[in-house]
C-alpha positions as CSV (number, residue, x, y, z in Angstrom):
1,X,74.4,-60.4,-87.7
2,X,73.3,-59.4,-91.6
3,X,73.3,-56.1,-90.1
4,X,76.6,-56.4,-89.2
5,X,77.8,-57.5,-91.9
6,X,75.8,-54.7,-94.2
7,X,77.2,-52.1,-92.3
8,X,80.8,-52.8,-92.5
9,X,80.2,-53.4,-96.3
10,X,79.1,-49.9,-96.2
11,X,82.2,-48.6,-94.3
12,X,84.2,-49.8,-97.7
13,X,82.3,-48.0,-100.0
14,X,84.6,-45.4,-101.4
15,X,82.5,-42.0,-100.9
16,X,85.8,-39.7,-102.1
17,X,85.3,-37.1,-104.8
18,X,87.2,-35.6,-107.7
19,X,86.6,-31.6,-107.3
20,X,88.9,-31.2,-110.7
21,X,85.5,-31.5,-112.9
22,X,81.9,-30.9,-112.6
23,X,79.8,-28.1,-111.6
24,X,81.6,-26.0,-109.0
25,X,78.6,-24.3,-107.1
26,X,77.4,-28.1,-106.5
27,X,80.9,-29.5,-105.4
28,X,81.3,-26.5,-102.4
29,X,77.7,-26.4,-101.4
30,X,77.7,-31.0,-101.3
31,X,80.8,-30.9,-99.6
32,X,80.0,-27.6,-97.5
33,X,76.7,-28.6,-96.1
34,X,77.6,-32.1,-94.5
35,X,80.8,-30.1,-93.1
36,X,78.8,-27.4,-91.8
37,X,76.5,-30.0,-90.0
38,X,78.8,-31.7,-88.4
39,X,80.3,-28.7,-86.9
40,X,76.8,-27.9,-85.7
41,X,76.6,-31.4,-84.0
42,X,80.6,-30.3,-82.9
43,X,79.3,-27.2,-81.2
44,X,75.8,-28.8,-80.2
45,X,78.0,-31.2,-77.8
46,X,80.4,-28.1,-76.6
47,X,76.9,-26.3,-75.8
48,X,75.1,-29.3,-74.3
49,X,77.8,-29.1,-71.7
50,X,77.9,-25.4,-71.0
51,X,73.3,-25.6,-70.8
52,X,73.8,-28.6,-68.5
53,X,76.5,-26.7,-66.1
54,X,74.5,-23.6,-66.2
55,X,71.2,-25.2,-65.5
56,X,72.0,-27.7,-63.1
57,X,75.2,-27.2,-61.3
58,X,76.3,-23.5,-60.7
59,X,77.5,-20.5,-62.1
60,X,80.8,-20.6,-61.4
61,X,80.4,-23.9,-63.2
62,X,78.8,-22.1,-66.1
63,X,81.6,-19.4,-66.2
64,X,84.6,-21.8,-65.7
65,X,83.9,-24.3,-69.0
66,X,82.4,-21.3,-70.9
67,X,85.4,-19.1,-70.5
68,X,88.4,-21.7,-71.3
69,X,88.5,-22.3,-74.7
70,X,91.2,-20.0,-75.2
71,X,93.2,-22.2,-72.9
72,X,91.9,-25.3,-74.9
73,X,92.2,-23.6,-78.4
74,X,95.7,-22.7,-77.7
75,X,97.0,-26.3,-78.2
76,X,94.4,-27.8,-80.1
77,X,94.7,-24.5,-82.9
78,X,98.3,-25.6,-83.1
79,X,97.3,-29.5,-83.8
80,X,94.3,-27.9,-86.0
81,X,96.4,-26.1,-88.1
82,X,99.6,-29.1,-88.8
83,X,96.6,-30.9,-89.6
84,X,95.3,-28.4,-92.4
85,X,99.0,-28.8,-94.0
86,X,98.2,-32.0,-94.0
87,X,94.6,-32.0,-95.9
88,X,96.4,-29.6,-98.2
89,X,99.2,-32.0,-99.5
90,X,96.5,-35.2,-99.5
91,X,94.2,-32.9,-101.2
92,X,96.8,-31.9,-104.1
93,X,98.3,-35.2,-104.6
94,X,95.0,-36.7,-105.0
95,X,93.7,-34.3,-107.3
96,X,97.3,-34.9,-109.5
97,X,96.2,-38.6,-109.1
98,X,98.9,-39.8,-107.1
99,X,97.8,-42.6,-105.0
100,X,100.9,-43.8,-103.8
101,X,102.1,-40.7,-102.4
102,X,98.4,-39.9,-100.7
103,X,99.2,-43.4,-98.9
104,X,102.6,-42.1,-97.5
105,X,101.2,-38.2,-96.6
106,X,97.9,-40.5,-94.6
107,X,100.0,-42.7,-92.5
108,X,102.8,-40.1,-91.9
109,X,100.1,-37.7,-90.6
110,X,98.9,-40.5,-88.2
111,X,102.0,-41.2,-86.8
112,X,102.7,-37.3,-86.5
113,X,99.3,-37.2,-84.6
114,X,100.2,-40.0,-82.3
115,X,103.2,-38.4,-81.5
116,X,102.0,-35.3,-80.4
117,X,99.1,-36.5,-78.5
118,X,101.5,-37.9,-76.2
119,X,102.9,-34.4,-76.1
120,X,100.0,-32.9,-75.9
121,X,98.4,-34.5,-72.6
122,X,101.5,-33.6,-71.0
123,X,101.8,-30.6,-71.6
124,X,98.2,-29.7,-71.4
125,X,98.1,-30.8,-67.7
126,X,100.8,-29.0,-67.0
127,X,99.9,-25.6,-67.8
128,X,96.8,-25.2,-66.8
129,X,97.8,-23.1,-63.5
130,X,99.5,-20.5,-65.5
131,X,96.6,-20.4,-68.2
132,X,94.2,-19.3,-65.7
133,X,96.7,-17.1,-63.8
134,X,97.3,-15.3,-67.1
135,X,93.4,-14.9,-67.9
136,X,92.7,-13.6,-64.0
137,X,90.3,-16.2,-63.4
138,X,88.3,-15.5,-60.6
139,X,89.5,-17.6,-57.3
140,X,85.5,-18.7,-57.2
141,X,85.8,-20.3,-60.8
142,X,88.9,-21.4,-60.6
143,X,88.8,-25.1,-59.4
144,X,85.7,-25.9,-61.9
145,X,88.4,-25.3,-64.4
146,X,90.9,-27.0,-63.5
147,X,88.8,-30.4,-63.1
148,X,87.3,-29.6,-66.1
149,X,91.0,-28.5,-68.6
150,X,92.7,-31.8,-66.4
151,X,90.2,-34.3,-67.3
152,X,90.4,-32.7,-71.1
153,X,93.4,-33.1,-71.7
154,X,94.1,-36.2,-70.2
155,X,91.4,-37.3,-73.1
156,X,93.1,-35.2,-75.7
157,X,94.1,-37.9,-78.2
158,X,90.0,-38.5,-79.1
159,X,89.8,-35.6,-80.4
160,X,93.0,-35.2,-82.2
161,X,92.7,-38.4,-83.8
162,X,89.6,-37.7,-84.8
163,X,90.7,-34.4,-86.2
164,X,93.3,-35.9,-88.5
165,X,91.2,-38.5,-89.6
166,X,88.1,-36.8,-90.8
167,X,90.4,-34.3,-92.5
168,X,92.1,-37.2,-94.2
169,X,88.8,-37.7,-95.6
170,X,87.9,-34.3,-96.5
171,X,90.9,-33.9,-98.7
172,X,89.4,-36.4,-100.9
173,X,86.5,-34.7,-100.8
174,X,84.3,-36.8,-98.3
175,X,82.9,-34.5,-95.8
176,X,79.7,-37.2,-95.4
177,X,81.0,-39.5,-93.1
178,X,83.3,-37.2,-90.6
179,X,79.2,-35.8,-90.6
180,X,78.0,-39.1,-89.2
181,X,80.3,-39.7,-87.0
182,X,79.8,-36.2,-85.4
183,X,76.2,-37.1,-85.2
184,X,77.1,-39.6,-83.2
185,X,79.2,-38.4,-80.5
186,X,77.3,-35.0,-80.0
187,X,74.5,-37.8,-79.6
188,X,76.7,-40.1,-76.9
189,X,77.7,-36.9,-75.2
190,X,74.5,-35.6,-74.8
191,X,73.2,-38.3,-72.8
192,X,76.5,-38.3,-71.2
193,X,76.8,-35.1,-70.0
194,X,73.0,-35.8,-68.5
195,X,73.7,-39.7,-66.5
196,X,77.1,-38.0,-65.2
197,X,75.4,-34.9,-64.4
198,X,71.5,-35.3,-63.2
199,X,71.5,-39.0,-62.1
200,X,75.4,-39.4,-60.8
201,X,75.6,-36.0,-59.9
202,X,79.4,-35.6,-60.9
203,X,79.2,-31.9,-61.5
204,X,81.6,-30.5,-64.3
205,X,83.8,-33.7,-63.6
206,X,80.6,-35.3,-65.4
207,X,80.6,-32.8,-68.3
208,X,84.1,-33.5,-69.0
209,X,84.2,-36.8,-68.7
210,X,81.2,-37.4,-71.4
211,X,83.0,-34.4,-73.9
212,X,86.6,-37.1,-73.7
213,X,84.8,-40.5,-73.7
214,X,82.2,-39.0,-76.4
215,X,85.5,-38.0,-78.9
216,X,87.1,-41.3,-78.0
217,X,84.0,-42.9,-79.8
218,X,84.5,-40.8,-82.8
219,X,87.9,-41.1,-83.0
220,X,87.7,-44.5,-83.3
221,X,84.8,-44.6,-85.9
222,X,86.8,-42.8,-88.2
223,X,90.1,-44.8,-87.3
224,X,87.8,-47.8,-88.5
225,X,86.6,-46.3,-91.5
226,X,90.0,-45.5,-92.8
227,X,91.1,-49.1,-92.6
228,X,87.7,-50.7,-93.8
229,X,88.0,-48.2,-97.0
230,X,89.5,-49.1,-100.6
231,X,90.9,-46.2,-101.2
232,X,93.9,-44.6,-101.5
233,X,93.7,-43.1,-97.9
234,X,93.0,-46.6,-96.5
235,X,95.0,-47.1,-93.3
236,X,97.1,-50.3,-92.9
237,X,98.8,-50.7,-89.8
238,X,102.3,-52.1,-90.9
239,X,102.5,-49.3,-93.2
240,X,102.7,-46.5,-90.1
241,X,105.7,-45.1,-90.6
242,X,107.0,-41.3,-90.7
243,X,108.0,-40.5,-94.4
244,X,110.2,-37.8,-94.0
245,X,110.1,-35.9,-97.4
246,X,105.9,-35.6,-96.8
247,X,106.4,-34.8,-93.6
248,X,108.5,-31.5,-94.4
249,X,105.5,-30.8,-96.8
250,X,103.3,-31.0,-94.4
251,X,104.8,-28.8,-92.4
252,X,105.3,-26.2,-95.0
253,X,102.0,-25.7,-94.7
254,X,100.7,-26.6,-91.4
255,X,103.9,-24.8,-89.6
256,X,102.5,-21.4,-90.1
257,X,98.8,-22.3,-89.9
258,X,99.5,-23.8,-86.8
259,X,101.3,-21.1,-85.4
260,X,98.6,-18.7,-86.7
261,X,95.9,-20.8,-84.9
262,X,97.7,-21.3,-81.7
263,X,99.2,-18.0,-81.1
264,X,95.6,-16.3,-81.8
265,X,93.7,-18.6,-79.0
266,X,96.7,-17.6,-76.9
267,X,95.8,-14.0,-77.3
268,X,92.6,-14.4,-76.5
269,X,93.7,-15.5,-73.2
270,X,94.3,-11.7,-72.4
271,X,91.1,-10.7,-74.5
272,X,89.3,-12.6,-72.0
273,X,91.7,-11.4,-69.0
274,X,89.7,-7.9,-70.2
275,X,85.9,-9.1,-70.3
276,X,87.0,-11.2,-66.9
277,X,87.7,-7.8,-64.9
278,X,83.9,-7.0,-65.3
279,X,83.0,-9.8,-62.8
280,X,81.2,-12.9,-63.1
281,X,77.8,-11.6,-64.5
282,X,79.8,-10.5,-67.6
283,X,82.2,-12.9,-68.1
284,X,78.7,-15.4,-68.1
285,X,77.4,-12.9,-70.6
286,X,80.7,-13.3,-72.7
287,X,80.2,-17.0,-72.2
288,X,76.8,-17.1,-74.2
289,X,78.3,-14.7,-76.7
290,X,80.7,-16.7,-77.7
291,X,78.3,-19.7,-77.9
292,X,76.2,-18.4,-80.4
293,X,79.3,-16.8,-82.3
294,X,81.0,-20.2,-82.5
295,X,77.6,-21.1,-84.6
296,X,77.9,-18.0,-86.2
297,X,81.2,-18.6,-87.8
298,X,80.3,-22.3,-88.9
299,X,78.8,-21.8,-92.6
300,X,81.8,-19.7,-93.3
301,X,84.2,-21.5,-91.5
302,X,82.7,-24.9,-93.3
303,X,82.8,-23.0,-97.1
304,X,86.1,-21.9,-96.4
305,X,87.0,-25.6,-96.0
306,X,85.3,-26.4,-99.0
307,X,87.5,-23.9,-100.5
308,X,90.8,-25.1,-99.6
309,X,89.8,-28.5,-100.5
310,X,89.0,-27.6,-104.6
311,X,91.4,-25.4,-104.6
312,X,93.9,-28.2,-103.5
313,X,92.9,-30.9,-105.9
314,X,92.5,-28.3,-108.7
315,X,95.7,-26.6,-107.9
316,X,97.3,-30.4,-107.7
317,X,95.5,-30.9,-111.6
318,X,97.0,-27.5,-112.4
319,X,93.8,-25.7,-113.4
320,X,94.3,-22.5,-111.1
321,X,91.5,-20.4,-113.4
322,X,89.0,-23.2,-112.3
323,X,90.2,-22.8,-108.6
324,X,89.6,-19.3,-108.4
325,X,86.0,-20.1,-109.8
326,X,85.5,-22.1,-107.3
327,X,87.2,-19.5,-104.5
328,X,84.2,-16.7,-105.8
329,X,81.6,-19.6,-105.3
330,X,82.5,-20.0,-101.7
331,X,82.6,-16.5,-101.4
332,X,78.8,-16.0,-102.2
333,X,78.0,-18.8,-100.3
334,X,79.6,-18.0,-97.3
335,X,78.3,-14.1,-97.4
336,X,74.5,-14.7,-98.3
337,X,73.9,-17.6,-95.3
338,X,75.9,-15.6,-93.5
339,X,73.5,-12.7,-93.4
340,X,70.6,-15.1,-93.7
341,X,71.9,-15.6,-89.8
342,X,72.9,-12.6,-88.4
343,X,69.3,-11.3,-88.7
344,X,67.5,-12.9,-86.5
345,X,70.4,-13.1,-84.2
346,X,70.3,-9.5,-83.7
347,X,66.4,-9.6,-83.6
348,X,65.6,-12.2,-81.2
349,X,69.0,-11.9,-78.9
350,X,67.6,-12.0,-75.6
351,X,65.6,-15.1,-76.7
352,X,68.7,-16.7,-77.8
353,X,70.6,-15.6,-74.3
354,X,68.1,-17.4,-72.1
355,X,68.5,-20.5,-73.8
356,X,72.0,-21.1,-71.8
357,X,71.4,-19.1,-68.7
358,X,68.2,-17.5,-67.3
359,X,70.4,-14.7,-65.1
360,X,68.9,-11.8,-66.1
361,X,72.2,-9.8,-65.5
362,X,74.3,-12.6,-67.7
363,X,71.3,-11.9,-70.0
364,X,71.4,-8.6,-70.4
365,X,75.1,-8.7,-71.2
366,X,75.0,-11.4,-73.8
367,X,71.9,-9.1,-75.5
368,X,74.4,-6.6,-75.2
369,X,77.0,-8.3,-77.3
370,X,75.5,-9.7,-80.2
371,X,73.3,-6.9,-80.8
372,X,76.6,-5.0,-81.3
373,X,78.8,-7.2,-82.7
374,X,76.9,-9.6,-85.0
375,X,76.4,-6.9,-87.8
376,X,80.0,-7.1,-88.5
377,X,79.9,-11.1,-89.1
378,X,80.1,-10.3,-92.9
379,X,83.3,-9.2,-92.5
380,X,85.1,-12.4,-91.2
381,X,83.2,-14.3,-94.8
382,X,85.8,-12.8,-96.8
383,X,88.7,-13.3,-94.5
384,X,87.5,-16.9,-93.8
385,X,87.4,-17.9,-97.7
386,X,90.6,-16.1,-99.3
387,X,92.5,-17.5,-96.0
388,X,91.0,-21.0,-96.7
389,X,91.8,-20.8,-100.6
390,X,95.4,-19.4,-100.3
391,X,95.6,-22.5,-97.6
392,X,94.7,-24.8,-100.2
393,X,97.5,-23.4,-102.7
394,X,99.7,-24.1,-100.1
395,X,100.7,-20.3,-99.4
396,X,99.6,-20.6,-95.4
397,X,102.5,-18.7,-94.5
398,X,100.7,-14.9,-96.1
399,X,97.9,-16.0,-93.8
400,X,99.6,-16.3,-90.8
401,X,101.4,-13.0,-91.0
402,X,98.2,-11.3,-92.1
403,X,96.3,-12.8,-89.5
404,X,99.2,-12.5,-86.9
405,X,99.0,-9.1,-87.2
406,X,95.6,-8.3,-87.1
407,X,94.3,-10.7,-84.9
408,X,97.1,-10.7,-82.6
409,X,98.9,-7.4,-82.8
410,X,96.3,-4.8,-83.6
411,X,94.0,-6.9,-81.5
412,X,96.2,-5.9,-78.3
413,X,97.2,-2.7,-79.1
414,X,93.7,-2.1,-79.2
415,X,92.8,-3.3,-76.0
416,X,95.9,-1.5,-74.4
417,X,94.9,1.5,-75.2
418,X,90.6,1.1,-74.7
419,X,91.2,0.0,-71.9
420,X,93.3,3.2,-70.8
421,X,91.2,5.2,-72.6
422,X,87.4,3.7,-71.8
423,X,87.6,0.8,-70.4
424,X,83.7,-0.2,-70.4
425,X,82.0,-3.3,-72.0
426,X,81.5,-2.3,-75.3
427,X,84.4,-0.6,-76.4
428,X,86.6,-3.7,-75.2
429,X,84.7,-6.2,-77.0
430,X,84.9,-4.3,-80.7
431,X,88.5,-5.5,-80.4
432,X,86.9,-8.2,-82.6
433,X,85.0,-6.2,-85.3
434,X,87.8,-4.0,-85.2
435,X,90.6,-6.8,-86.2
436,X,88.2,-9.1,-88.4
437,X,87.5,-5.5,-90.8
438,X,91.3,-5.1,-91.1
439,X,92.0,-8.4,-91.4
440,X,89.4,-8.7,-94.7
441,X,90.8,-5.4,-96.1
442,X,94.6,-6.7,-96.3
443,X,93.3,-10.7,-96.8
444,X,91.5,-9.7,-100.2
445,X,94.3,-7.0,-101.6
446,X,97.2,-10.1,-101.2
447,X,94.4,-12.6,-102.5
448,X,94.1,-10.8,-105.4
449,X,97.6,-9.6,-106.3
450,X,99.0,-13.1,-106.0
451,X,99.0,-16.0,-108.6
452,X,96.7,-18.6,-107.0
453,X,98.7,-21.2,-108.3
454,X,102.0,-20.3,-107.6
455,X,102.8,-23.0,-105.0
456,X,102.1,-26.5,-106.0
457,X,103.4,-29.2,-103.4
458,X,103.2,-32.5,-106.1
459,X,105.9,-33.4,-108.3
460,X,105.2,-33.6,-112.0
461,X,104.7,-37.0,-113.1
C-alpha cells in the first residue's frame, strides 16, 4: 500500500518545462529523445502485431494488417492533426504564462476529443468496404481486414484519448511521461497479441483485439495523470466544457493540419492500389518496407515535435530570434541521426526484411525498396522540421497547401503517368522520393521568406 501511495505522489509531480530560457540544443534533444522513444515503443506494438500475423497465422494475414494503415491513417491523421492545433495554442499560452487560458484550451480539447470519437467509430466501421474497394484489395486478404479495421475502430477512442492527452503534456514540454506510458502498452500488447494469438488461437481477431485493449490502458494512464497533476493542464471533471473562443483557435490551426494529414493517408490509398496490382508477394514486400520506414521517420518526426513545441512557447514569450535558433537545432539533429540510420538500413536490408517475414519473394522485394528508397530519407529532415516549426507559429495553413500539393497532387500525377509509361516496381514506388525532394525544396524557400513570428494565437496581457 506505501507503494501505492508513492506512486500516485509521483503522478503529481509537475514534470512541465519552460523552453523560453536555457540552452536550446539541450531542451530539443531532452524533449526529443523520450518523444522519439515512445514512438519506437508506438511502432514496436504496430510491428509486434504485423511479426506475430506473419509468423504464426498467414500471409494474407500478414498482407491485410500491413497494408491498411492508409485506411487507418485517413481518420486518425485528421484527429492527429486538430490535435497539433491544439498542442500549439497550449504550447503558446503557456510559454506567455497564461494559466487560466491553458485550463480552458485542455478541457476544451477533451471534450472536442470525446466528441469525435463517438464520430469516429461510426464512421470508421462504416467505410471500411469502400476503403478496400478503392485500394483493390485482393478478394484473399480481404476479410483479414475487415475483422482486423472493425475491431479498430470500434476501439478507436483509446487511442485518441490518448493522443490528446500526451500532446497536452508535450506542449508544456513533458515528453517523459506520454514515454512511460507508451512503454507500457507496447509491453501489454505484446503479450497480448501472443495469449490471443499462440495460446487462444484468435488469429488477427487476437491482434486487434490486444492493439485496442492495449491503447485503452494508455489512454487511461494519461487521463489519470492529468487529473493527479498540479499544474495548469490538470484535468477536473466539472470543468469539461467546450470554450468556444479556444476552440476556433484550435481549429485555426488544427483545421488545415488535419486536412493535410487526412487527405495525404487518403492518397495513399491509391499509392497502395499501385504496389497492390503486383500481387501478394509485393504488396508483403511493401508491407515490411513500410515497417522499417515508419522507424525511419521517427527521430525526425520526434525533433520536428520538439520544434513546434519551442517554437510555440517562444513564439507565445515573443522571442521569435530564439525560436529560429532552436528551428536550426532540430534541423541538425534531425539530419545527422537521420543518416546515422539510413546506413545500415541500406547495408544490412535483407537482414532487416527477414525479421517480419521469411518469404524469400516478399524478401527480395522489401531488399528491393529500401535499398532504393532509404538514401533519399535526408530529404523528408528538412520538410519534417520547417513544417513542425511553422506549425508551432501557428501558420499550419502554408504547410498544408505545400504538402497538399506535393504529397498529394504531384504524388498522383506521378503515378498516372509511371504507370502508363513503366509501370514496374521501382519506378512506382519513387513516387515517394520524388514528392518528399519537392516538398523540402518549396518547405525551406517559404520557411525562410516568412517572419517566424508573424502569427501569435495569445492575447497580450
Amino acid at each position: 500500500m506505501a507503494g501505492f501511495r508513492l506512486s500516485l505522489r509521483s503522478t503529481k509531480r509537475r514534470q512541465d518545462v519552460d523552453m523560453t530560457q536555457g540552452n536550446i540544443m539541450r531542451h530539443i534533444i531532452s524533449f526529443a529523445l523520450p518523444l522519439l522513444l515512445g514512438n519506437l515503443f508506438q511502432q514496436l506494438y504496430n510491428t509486434v502485431d504485423t511479426w506475430v500475423v506473419g509468423n504464426f497465422v498467414s500471409d494474407e494475414a500478414y498482407s491485410a494488417v500491413g497494408t491498411i494503415a492508409p485506411i487507418i491513417n485517413t481518420l486518425i491523421g485528421f484527429f492527429m492533426g486538430l490535435s497539433s492545433g491544439a498542442g500549439v495554442v497550449i504550447s503558446q499560452f503557456y510559454g506567455a504564462q497564461q494559466h487560466e487560458q491553458v485550463k480552458k484550451a485542455v478541457h476544451t480539447s477533451l471534450v472536442m476529443t470525446l466528441c469525435l470519437a463517438v464520430l469516429f467509430t461510426g464512421l470508421g466501421i462504416f467505410m471500411i468496404p469502400y476503403m478496400l474497394q478503392l485500394m483493390n484489395m485482393p478478394a484473399s486478404v480481404t476479410p483479414e481486414a475487415t475483422t482486423y479495421l472493425t475491431i479498430y475502430f470500434a476501439g478507436i477512442i483509446g487511442l485518441m484519448l490518448y493522443n490528446i492527452g500526451s500532446g497536452i503534456l508535450r506542449a508544456i514540454g513533458d515528453s517523459t511521461r506520454p514515454f512511460y506510458y507508451l512503454v507500457v502498452c507496447a509491453v501489454l500488447n505484446t503479450v497480448l497479441d501472443l495469449f490471443f494469438v499462440l495460446v487462444l488461437h484468435m488469429g488477427v481477431e487476437g491482434v486487434a483485439l490486444a492493439t485496442i485493449l492495449s491503447q485503452a490502458v494508455s489512454a487511461f494512464l494519461v487521463i489519470f495523470n492529468l487529473m493527479r497533476t498540479d499544474s495548469c493542464v490538470k484535468v477536473t471533471v466539472s470543468e469539461l466544457r467546450m470554450h468556444w473562443k479556444i476552440l476556433k483557435k484550435i481549429f485555426y490551426v488544427g483545421i488545415p493540419a488535419a486536412l493535410q494529414l487526412s487527405i495525404t493517408s487518403f492518397s495513399n490509398v491509391f499509392v497502395q492500389s499501385y504496389i497492390n496490382f503486383f500481387g501478394p508477394n509485393c504488396m508483403g514486400g511493401w508491407t515490411t518496407y513500410t515497417k522499417v520506414d515508419q522507424l525511419l521517420f521517427l527521430p525526425m518526426q520526434s525533433v520536428s515535435l520538439a520544434a513546434t513545441t519551442f517554437v510555440g512557447q517562444n513564439l507565445g514569450k515573443n522571442q521569435p530570434e530564439r525560436a529560429r535558433q532552436g528551428v536550426r537545432a532540430s534541423l541538425l539533429v534531425a539530419i545527422v541521426t537521420t543518416v546515422s540510420l539510413m546506413i545500415p538500413v541500406v547495408i544490412f536490408a535483407p537482414e532487416l526484411a527477414s525479421v517480419f517475414n521469411s518469404n524469400d519473394a516478399v524478401v527480395s522485394y522489401a531488399s528491393l525498396f529500401l535499398r532504393w528508397l532509404t538514401p533519399f530519407y535526408v530529404l523528408c529532415c528538412i520538410n519534417q522540421v520547417y513544417a513542425g516549426a511553422l506549425r508551432g507559429a501557428g501558420n499550419a495553413r502554408a504547410c498544408m497547401i505545400i504538402m497538399l500539393s506535393t504529397f498529394v497532387g504531384f504524388r498522383q500525377i506521378y503515378l498516372f503517368s509511371m504507370s502508363h509509361i513503366c509501370n514496374m516496381e521501382i519506378p512506382i514506388a519513387m513516387a515517394y522520393p520524388a514528392g518528399w525532394l519537392l516538398c523540402s525544396a518549396i518547405t525551406a524557400i517559404y520557411y525562410h521568406k516568412v517572419r517566424l513570428g508573424k502569427t501569435r494565437l495569445v492575447d497580450d496581457q
